[in-house]
ROZA-17301 format. One record per residue (C-alpha): residue in three letters; x, y, z. Coordinates in steps of 0.5 Angstrom, whole numbers, plus 500, padded with zeros to 3 digits. Each point is the difference from the previous one (the first is absolute). Example, Ala and Ser with C-alpha at 12.3 -4.5 7.8 and 13.67 -1.06 7.14 Angstrom:
2
ALA525491516;SER502507498;
This chain:
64
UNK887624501;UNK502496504;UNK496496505;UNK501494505;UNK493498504;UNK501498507;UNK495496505;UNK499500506;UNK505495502;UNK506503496;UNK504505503;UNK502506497;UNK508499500;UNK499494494;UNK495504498;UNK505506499;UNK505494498;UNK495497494;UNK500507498;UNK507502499;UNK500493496;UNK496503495;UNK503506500;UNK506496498;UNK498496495;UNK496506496;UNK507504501;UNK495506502;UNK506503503;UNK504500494;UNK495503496;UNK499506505;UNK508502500;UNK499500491;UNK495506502;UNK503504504;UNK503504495;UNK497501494;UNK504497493;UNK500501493;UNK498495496;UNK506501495;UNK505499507;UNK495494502;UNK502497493;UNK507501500;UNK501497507;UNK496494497;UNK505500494;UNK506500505;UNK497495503;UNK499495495;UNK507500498;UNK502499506;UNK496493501;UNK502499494;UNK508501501;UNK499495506;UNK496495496;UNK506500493;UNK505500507;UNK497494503;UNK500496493;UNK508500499;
């Protein structure tokens, strides 16, 4: 849980503003997309298959 402390001199709008930094930061927002749905750990694992080999094939692209 995310928590910004405000004092009596700071307005809200930088409150909300130190906030959505953190946010960002901690890619709340992704993980909360990735669960939406429920997905296999087998699915899970493919994708991650797949995206090596892609990082890979760029990377092997790159060095000629």
């Amino acid at each position: 849980m995310l928590k910004v402390n405000i004092d009596s001199k700071q307005n809200l709008e930088k409150a909300l503003k130190v906030l959505k930094g953190k946010v960002i930061k901690t890619k709340q927002n992704e993980k909360l997309r990735e669960r939406l749905e429920f997905e296999k750990k087998s699915v899970w694992k493919r994708n991650q298959k797949l995206k090596a080999k892609y990082v890979q094939s760029q990377k092997d692209q790159d060095d000629k």
